[in-house]
N, C-alpha and C positions, 0 to 999 in steps of 0.2 A: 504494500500500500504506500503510493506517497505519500510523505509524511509532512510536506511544504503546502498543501492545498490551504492555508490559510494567506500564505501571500501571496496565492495567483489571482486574489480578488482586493479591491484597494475598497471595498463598497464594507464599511464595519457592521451590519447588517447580517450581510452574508459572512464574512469569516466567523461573526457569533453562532451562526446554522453550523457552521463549519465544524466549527468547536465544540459546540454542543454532538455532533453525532461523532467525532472521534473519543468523546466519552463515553457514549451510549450507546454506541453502534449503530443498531435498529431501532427507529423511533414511530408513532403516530405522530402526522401534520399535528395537530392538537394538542400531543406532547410535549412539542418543540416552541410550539406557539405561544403556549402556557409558561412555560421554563424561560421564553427571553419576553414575553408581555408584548406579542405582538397579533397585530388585528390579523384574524383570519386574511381579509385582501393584500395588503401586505404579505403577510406571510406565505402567502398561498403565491403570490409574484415572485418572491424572491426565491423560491422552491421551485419555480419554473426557470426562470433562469441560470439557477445552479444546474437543473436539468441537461438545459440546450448547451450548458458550458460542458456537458461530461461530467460534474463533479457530483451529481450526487443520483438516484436511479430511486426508482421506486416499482417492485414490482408483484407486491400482494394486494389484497383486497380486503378489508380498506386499507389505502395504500400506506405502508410504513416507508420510510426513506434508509437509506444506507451512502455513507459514502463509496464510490466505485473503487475498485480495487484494480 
């Protein structure tokens, strides 16, 4: 796993998702949302764009997130 994906984003935001799932691994949206206090839309953006960037995947139901490996 790389172990840098917190400075490939300058966005503080995202390296806190970041951070928080190299703690946690597998998380719920909801989880994550709840643990940094952020709005559902929000969160739910910034989770998409960690997506399109590769750095994080999601592929259960309901979707938990993981960073990629």
């Amino acid at each position: 796993m790389n172990t840098n994906f917190a400075i490939q984003t300058k966005n503080p935001t995202k390296r806190a998702i970041i951070q928080y799932l190299k703690k946690h691994k597998t998380s719920y949206l909801g989880e994550i949302l709840k643990s940094l206090s952020l709005s559902y839309s929000k969160g739910y953006k910034y989770m998409e764009e960690l997506k399109r960037e590769g750095l994080v995947e999601n592929r259960l139901s309901p979707p938990k997130y993981n960073l990629v490996e």
